[in-house]
PQR file of N, CA, C, O and H, with PARSE charges and radii, in Angstrom:
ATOM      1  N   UNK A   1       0.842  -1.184   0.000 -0.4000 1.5000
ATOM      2  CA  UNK A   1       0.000   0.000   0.000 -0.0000 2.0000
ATOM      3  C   UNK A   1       0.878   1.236   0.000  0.5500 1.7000
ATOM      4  O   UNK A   1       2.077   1.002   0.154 -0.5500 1.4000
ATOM      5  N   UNK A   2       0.497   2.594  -0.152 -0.4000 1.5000
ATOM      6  CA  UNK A   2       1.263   3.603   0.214 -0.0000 2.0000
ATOM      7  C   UNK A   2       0.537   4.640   0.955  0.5500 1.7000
ATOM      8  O   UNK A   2       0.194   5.746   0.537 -0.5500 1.4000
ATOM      9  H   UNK A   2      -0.477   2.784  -0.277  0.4000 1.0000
ATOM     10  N   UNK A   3       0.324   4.056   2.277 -0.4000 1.5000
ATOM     11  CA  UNK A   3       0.364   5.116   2.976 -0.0000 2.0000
ATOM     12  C   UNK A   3       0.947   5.199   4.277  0.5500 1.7000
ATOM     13  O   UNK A   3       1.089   3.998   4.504 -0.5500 1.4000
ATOM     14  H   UNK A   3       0.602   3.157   2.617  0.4000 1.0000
ATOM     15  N   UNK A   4       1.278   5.647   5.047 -0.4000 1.5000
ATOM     16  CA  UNK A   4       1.959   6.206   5.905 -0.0000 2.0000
ATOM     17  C   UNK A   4       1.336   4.700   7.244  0.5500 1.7000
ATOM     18  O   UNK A   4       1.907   3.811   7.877 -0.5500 1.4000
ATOM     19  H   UNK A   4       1.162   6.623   4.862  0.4000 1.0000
ATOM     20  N   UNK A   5       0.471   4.996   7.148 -0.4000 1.5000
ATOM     21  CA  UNK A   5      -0.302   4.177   7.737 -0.0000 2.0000
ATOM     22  C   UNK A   5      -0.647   2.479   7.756  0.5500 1.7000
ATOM     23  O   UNK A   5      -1.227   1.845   8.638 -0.5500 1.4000
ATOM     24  H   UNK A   5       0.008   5.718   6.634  0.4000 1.0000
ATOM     25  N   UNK A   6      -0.006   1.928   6.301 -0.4000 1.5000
ATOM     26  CA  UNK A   6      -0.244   0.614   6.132 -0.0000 2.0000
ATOM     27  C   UNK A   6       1.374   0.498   6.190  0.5500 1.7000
ATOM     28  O   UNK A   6       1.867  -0.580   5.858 -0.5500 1.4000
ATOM     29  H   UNK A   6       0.465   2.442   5.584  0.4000 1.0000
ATOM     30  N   UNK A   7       1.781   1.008   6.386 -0.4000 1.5000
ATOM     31  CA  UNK A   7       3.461   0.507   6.521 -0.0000 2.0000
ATOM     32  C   UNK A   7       4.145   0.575   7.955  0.5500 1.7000
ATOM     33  O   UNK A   7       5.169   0.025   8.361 -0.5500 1.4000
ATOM     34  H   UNK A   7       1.381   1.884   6.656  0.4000 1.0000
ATOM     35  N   UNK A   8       3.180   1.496   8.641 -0.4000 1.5000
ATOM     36  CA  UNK A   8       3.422   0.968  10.393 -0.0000 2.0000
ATOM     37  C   UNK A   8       2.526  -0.040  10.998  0.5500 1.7000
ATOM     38  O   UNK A   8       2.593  -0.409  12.171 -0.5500 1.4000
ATOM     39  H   UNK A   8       2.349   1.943   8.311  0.4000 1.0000
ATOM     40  N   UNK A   9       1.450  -0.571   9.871 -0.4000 1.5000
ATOM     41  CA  UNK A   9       0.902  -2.186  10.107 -0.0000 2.0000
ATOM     42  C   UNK A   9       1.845  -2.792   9.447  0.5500 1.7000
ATOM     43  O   UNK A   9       2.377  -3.629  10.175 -0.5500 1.4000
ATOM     44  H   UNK A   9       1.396  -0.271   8.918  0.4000 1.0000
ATOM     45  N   UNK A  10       2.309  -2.756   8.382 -0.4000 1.5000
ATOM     46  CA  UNK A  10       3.367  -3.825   8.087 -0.0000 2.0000
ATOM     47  C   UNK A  10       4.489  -3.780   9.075  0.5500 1.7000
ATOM     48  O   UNK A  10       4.854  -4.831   9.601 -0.5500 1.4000
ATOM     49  H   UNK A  10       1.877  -2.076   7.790  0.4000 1.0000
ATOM     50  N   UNK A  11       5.141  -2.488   9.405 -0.4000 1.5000
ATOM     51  CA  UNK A  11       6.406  -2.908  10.889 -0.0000 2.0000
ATOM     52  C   UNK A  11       5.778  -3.436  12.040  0.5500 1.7000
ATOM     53  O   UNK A  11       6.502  -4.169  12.713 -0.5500 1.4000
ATOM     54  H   UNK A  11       4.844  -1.634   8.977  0.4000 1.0000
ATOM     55  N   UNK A  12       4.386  -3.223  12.531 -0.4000 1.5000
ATOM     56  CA  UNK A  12       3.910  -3.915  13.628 -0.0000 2.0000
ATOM     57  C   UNK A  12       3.933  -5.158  13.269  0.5500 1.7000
ATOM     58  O   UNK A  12       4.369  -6.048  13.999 -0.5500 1.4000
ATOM     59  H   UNK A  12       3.798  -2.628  11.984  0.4000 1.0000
ATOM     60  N   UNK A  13       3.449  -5.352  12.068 -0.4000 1.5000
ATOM     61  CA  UNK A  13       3.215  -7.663  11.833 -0.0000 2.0000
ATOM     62  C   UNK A  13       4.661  -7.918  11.728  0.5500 1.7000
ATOM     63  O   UNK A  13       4.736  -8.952  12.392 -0.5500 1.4000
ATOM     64  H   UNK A  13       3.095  -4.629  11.475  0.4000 1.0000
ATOM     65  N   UNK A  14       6.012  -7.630  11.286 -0.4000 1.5000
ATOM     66  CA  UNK A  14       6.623  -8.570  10.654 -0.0000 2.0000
ATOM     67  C   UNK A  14       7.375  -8.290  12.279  0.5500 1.7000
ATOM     68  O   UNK A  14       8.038  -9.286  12.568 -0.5500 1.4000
ATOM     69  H   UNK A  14       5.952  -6.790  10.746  0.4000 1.0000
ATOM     70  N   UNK A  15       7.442  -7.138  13.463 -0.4000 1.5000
ATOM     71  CA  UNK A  15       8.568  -7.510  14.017 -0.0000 2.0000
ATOM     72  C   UNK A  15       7.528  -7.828  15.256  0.5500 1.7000
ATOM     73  O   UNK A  15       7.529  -6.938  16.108 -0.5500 1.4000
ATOM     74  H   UNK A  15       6.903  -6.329  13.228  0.4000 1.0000
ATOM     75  N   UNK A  16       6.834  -8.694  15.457 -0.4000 1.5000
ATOM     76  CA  UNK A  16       5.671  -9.286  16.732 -0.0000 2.0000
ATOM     77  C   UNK A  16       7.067  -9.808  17.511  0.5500 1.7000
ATOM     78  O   UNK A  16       8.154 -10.089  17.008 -0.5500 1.4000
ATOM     79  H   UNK A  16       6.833  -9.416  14.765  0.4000 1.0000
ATOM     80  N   UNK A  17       6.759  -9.829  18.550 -0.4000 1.5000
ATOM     81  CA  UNK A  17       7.804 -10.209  19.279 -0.0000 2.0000
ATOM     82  C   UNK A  17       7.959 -12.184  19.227  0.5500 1.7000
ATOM     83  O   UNK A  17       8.995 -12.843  19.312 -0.5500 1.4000
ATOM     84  H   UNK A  17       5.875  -9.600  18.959  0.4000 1.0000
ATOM     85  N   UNK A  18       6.555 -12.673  19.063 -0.4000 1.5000
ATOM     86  CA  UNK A  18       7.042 -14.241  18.697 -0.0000 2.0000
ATOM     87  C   UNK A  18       7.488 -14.190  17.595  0.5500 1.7000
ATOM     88  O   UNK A  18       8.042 -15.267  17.372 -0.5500 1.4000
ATOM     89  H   UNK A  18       5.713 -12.138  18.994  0.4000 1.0000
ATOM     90  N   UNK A  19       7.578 -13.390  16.581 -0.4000 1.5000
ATOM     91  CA  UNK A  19       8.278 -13.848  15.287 -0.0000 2.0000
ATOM     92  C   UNK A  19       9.424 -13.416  15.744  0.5500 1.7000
ATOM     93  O   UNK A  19      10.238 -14.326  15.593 -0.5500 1.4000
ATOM     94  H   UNK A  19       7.128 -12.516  16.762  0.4000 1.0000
ATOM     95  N   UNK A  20       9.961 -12.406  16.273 -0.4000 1.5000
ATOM     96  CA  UNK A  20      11.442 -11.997  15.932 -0.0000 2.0000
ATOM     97  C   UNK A  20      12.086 -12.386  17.128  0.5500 1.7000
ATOM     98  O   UNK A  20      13.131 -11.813  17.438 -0.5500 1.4000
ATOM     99  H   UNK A  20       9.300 -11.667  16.396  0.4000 1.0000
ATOM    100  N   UNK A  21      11.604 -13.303  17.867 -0.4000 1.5000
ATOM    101  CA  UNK A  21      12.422 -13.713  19.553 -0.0000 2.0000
ATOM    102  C   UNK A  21      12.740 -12.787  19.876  0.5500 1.7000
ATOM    103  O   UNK A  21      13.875 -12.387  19.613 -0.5500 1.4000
ATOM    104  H   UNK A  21      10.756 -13.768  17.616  0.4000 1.0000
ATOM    105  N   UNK A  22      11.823 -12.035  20.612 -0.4000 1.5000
ATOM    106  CA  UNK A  22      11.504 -10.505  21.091 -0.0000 2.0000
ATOM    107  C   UNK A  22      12.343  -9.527  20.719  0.5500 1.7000
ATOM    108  O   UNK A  22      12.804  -8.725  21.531 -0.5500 1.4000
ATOM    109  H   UNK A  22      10.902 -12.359  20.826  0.4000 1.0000
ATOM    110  N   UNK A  23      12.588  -9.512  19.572 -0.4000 1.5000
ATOM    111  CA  UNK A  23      12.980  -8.119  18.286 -0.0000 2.0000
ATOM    112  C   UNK A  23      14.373  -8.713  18.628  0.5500 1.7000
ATOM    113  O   UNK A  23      15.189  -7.800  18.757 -0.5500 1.4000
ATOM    114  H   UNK A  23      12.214 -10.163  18.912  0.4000 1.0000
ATOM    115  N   UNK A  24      14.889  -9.889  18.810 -0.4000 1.5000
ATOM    116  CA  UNK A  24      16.515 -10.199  18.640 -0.0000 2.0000
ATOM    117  C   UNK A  24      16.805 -10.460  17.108  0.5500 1.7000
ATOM    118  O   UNK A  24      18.021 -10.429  16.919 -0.5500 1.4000
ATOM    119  H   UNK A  24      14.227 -10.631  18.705  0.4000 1.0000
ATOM    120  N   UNK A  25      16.200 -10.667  16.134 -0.4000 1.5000
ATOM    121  CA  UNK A  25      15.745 -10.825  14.789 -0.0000 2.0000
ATOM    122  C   UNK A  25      15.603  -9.943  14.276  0.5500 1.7000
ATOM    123  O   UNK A  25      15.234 -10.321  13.164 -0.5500 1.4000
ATOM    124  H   UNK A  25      15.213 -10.692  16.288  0.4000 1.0000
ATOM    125  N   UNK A  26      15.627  -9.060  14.276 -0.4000 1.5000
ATOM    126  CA  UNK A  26      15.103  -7.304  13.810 -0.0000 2.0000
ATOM    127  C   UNK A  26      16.790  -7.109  13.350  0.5500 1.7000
ATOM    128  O   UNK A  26      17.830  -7.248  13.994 -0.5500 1.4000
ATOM    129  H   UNK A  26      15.927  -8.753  15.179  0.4000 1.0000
ATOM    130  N   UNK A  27      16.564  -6.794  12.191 -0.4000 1.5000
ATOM    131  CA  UNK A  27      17.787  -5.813  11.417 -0.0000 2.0000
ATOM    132  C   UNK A  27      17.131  -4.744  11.226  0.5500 1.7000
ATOM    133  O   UNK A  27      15.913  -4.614  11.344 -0.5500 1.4000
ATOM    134  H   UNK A  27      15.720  -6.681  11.667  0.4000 1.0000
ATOM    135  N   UNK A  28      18.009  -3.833  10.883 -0.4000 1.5000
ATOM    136  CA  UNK A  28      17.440  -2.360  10.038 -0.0000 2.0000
ATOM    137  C   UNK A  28      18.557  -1.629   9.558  0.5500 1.7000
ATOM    138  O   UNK A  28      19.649  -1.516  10.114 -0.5500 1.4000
ATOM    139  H   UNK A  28      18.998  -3.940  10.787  0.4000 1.0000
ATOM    140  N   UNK A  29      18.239  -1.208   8.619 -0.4000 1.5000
ATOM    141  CA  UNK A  29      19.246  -0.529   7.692 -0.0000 2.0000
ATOM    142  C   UNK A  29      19.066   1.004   7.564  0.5500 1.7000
ATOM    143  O   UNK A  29      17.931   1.252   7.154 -0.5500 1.4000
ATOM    144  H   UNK A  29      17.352  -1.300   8.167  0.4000 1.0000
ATOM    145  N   UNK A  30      19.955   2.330   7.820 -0.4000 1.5000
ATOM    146  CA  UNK A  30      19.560   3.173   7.930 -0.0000 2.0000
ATOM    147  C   UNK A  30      18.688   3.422   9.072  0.5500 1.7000
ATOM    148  O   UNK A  30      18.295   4.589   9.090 -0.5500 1.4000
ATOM    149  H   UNK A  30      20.876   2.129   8.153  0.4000 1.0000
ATOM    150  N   UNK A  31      18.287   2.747   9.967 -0.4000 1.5000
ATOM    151  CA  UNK A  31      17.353   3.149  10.688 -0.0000 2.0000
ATOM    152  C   UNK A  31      17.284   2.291  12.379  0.5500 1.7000
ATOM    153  O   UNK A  31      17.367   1.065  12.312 -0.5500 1.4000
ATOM    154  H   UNK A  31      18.606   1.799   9.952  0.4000 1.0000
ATOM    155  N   UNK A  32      17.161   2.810  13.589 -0.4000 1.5000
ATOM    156  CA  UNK A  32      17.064   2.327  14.680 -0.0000 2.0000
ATOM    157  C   UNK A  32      15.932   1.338  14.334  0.5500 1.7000
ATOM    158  O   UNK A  32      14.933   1.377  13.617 -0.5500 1.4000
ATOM    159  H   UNK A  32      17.093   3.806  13.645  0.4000 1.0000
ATOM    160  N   UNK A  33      16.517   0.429  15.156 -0.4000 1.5000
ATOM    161  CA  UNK A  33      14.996  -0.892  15.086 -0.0000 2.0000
ATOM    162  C   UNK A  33      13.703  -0.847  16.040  0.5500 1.7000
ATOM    163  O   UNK A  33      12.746  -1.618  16.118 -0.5500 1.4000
ATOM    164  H   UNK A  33      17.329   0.397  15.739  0.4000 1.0000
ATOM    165  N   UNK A  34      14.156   0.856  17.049 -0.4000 1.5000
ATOM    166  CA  UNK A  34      13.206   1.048  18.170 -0.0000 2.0000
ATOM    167  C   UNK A  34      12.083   1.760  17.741  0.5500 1.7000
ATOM    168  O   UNK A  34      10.987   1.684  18.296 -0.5500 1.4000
ATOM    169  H   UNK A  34      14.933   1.482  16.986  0.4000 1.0000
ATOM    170  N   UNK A  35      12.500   2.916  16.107 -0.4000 1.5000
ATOM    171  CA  UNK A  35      11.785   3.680  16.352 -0.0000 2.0000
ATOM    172  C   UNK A  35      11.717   3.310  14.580  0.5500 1.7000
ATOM    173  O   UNK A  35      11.636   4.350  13.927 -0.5500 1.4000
ATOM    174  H   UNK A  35      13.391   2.977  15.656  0.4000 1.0000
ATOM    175  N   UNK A  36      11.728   2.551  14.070 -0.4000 1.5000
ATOM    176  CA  UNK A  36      11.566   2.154  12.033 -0.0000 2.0000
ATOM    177  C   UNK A  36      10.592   3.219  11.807  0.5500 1.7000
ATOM    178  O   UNK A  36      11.126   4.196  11.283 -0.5500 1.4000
ATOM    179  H   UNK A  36      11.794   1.706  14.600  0.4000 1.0000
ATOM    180  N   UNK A  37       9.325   3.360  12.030 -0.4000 1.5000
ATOM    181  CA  UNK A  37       8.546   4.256  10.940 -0.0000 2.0000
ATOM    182  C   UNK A  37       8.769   5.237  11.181  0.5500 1.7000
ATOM    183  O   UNK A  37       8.083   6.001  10.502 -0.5500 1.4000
ATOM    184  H   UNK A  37       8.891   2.566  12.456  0.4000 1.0000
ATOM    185  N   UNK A  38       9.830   6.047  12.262 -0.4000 1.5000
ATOM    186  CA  UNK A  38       9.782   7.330  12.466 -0.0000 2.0000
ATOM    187  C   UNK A  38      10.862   7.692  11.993  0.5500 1.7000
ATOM    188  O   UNK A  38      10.930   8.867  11.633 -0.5500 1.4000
ATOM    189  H   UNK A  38      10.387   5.427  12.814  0.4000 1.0000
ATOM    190  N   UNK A  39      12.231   6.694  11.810 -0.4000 1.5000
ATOM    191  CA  UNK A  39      13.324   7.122  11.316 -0.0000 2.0000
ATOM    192  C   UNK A  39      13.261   6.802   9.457  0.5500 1.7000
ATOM    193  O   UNK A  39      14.046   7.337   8.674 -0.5500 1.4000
ATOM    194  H   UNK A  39      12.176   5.739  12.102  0.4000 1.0000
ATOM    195  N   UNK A  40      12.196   5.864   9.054 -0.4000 1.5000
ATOM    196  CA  UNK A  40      12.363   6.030   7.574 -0.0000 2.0000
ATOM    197  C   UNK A  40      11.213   7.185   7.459  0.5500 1.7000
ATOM    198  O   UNK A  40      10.942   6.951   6.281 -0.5500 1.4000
ATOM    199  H   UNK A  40      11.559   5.429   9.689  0.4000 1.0000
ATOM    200  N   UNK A  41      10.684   7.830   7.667 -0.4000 1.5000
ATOM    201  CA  UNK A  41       9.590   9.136   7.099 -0.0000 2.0000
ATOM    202  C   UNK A  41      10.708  10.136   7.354  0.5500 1.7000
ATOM    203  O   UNK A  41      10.567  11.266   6.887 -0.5500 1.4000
ATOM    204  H   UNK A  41      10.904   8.020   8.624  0.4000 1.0000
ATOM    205  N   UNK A  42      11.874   9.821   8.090 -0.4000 1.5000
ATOM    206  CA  UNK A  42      12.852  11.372   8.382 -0.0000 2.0000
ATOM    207  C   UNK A  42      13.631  11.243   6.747  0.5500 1.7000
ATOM    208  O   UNK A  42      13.794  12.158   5.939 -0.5500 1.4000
ATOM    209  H   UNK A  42      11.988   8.902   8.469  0.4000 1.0000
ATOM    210  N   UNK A  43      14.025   9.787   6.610 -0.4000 1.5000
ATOM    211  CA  UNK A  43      14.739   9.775   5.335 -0.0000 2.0000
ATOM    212  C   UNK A  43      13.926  10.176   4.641  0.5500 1.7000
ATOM    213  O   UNK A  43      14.162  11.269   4.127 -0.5500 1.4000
ATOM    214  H   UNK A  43      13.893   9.044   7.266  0.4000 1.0000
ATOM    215  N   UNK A  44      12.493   9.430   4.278 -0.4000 1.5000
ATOM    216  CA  UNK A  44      12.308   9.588   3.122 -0.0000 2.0000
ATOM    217  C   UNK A  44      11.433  11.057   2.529  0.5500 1.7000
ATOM    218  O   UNK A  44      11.099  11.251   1.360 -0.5500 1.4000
ATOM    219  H   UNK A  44      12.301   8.542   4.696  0.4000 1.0000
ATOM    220  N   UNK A  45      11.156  12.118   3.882 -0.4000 1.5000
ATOM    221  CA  UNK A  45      11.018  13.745   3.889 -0.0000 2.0000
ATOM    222  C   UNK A  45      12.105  14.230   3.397  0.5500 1.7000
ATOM    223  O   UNK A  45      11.879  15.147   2.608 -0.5500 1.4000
ATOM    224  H   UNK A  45      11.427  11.961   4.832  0.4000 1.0000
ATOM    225  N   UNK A  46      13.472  13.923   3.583 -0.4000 1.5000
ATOM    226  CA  UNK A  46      14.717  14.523   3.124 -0.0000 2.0000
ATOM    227  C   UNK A  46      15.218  14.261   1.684  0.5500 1.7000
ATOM    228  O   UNK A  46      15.923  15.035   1.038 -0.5500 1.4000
ATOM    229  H   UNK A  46      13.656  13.178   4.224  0.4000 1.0000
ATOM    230  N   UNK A  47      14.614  12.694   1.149 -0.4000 1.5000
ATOM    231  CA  UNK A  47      14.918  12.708  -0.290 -0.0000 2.0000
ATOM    232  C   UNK A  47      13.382  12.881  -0.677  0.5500 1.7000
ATOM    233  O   UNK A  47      12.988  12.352  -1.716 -0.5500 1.4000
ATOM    234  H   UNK A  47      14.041  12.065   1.674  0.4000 1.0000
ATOM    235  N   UNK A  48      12.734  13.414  -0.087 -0.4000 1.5000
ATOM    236  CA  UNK A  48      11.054  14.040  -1.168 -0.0000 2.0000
ATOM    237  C   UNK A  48      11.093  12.634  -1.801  0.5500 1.7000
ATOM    238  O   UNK A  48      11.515  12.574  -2.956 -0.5500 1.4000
ATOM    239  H   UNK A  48      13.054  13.844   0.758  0.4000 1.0000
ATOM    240  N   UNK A  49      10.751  11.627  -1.264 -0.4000 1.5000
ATOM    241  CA  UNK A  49      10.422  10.258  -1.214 -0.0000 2.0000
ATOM    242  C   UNK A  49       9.170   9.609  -0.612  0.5500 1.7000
ATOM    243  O   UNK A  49       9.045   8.405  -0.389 -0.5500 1.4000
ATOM    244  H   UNK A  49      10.408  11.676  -0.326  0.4000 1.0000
ATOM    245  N   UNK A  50       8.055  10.779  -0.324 -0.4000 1.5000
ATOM    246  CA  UNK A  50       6.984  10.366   0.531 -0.0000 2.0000
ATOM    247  C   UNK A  50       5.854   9.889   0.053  0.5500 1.7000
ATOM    248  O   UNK A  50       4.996   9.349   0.751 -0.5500 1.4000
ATOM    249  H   UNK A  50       8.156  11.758  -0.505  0.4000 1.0000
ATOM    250  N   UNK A  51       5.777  10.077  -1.291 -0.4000 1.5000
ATOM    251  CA  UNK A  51       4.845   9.590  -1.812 -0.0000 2.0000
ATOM    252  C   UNK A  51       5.331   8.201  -2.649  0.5500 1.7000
ATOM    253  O   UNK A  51       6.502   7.834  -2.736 -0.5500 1.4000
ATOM    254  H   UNK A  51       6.474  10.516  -1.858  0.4000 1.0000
ATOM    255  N   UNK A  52       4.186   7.525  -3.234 -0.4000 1.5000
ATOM    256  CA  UNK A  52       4.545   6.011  -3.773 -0.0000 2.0000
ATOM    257  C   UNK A  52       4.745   5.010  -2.923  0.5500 1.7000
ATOM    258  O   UNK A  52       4.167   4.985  -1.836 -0.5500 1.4000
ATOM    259  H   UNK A  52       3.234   7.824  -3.163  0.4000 1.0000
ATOM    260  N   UNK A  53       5.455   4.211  -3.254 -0.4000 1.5000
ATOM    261  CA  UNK A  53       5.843   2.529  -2.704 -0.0000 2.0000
ATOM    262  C   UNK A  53       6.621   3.390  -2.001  0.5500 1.7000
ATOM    263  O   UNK A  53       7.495   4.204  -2.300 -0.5500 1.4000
ATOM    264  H   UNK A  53       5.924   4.231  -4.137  0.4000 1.0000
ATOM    265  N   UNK A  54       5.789   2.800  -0.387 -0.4000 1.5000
ATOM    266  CA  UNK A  54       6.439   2.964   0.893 -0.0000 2.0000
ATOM    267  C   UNK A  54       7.831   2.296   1.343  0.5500 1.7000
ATOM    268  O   UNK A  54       8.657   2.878   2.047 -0.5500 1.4000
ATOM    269  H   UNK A  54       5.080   2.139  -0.145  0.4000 1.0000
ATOM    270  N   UNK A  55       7.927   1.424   1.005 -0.4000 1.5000
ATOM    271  CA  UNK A  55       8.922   0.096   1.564 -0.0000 2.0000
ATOM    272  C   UNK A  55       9.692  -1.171   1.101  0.5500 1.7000
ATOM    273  O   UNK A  55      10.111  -1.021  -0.047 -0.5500 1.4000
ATOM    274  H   UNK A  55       7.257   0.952   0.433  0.4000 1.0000
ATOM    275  N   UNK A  56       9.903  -1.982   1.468 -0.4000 1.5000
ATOM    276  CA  UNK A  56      10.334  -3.524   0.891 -0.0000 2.0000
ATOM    277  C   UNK A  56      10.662  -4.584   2.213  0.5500 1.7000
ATOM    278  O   UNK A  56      11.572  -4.627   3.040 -0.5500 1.4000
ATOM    279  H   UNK A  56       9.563  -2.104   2.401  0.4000 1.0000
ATOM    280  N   UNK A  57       9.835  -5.140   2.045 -0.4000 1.5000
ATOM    281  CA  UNK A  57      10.210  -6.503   3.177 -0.0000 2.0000
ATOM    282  C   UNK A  57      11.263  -7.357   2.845  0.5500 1.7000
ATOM    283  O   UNK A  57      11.067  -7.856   1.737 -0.5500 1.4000
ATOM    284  H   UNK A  57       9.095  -5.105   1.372  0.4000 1.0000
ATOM    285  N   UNK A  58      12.422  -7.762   3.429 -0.4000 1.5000
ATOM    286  CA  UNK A  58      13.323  -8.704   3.063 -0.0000 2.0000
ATOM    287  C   UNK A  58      13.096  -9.826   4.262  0.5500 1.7000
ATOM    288  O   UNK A  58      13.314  -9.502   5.430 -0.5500 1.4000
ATOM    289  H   UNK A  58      12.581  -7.357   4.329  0.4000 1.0000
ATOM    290  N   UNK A  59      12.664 -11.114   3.932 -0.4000 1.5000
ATOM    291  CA  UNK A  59      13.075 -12.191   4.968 -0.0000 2.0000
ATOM    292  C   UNK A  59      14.386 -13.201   4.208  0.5500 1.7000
ATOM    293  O   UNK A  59      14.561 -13.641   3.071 -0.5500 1.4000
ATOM    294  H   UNK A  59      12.486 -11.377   2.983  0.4000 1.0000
ATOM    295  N   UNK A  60      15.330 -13.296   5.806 -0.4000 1.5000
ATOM    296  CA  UNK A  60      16.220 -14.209   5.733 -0.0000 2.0000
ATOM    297  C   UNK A  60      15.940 -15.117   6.166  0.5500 1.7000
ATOM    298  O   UNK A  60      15.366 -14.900   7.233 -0.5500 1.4000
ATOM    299  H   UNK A  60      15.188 -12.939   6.730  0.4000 1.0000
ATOM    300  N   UNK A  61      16.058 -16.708   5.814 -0.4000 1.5000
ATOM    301  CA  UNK A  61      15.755 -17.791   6.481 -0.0000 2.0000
ATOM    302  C   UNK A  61      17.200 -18.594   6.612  0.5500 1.7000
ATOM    303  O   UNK A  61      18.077 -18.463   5.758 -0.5500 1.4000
ATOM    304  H   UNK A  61      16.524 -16.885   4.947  0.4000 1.0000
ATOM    305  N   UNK A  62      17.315 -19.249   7.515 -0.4000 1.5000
ATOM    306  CA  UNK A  62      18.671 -19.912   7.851 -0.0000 2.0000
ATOM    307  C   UNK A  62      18.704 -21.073   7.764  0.5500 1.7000
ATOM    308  O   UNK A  62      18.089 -21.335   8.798 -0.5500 1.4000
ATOM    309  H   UNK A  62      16.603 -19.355   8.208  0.4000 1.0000
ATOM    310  N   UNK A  63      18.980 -22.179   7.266 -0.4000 1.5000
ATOM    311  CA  UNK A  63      18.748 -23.638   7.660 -0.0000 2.0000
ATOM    312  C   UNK A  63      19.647 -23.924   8.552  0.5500 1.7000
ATOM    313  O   UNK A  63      20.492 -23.235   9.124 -0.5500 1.4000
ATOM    314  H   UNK A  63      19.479 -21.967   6.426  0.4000 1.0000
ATOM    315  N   UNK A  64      19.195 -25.690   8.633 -0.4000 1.5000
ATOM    316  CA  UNK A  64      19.943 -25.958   9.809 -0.0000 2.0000
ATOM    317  C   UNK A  64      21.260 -26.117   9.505  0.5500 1.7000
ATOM    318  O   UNK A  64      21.997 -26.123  10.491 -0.5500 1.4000
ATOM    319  H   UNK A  64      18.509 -26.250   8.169  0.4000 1.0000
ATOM    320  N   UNK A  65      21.874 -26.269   8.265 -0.4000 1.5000
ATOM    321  CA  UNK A  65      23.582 -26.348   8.169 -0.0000 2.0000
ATOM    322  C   UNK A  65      24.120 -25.106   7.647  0.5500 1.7000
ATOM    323  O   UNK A  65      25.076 -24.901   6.898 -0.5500 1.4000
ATOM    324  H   UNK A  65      21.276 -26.264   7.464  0.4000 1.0000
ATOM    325  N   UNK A  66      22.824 -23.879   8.527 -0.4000 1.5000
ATOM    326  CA  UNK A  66      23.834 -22.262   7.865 -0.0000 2.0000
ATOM    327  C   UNK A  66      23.287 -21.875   6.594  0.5500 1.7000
ATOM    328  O   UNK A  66      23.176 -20.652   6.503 -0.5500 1.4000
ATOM    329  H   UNK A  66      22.048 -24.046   9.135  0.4000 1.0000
ATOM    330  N   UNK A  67      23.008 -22.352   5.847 -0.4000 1.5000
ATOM    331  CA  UNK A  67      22.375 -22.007   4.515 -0.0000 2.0000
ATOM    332  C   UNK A  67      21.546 -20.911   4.219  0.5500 1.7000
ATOM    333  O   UNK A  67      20.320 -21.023   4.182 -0.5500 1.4000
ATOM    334  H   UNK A  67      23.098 -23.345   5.921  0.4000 1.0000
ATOM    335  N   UNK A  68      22.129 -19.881   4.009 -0.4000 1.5000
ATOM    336  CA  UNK A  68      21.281 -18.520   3.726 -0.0000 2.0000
ATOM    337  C   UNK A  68      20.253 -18.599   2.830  0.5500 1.7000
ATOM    338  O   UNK A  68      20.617 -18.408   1.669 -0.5500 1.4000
ATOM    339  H   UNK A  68      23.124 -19.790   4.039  0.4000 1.0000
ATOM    340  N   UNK A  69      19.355 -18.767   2.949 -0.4000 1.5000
ATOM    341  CA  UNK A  69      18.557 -18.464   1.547 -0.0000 2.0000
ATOM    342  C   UNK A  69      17.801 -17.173   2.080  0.5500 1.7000
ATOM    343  O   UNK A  69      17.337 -16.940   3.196 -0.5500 1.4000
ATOM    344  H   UNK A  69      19.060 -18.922   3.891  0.4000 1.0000
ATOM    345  N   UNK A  70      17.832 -16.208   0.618 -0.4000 1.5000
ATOM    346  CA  UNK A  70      16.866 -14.870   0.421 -0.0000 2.0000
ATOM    347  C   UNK A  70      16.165 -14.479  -0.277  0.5500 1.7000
ATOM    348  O   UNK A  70      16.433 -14.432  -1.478 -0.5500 1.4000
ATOM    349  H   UNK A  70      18.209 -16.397  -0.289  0.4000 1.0000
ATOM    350  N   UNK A  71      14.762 -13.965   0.331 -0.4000 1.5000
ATOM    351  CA  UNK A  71      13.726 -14.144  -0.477 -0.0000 2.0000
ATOM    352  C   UNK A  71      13.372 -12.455  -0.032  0.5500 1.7000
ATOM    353  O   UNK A  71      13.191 -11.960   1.081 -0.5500 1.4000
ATOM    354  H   UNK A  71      14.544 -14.003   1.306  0.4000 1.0000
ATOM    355  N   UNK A  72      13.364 -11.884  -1.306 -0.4000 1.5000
ATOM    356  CA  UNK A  72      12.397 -10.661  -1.927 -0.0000 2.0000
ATOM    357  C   UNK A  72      11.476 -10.672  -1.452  0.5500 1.7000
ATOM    358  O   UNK A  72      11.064 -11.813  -1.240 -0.5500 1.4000
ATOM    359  H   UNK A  72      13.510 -12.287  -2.210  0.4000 1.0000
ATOM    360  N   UNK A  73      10.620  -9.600  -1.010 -0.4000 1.5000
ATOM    361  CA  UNK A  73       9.207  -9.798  -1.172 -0.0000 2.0000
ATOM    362  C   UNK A  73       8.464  -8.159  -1.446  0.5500 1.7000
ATOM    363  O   UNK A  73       7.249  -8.053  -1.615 -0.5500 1.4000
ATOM    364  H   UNK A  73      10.955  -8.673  -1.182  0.4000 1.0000
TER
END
């Protein structure tokens, strides 16, 4: 979606604390993992980036012998 608003429901679902073993799972790039929708609206006010496609979800999955696999979404 693009609004301001469906993308701090998307940071609320993906970092629930049972998914991310209470935000120990949480990366972030550019941005504190305490405060995500407040530090990407600072970026993306500064590159006049506020309108359009809000975001991009990346999940990493690990297997059990280390095996990175990465999936887009």
């Amino acid at each position: 979606n693009y609004s301001k608003e469906s993308m701090s429901k998307l940071i609320n679902y993906v970092t629930e604390p049972y998914k991310t073993n209470n935000g120990r799972y949480i990366c972030t790039r550019g941005c504190s993992k305490n405060s995500i929708l407040r530090n990407m609206y600072t970026i993306k006010r500064a590159h006049h980036k506020e309108k359009g496609k809000q975001g991009e979800h990346f999940v990493i999955s690990i297997t059990p012998d280390n095996l990175i696999i990465y999936i887009r979404n």
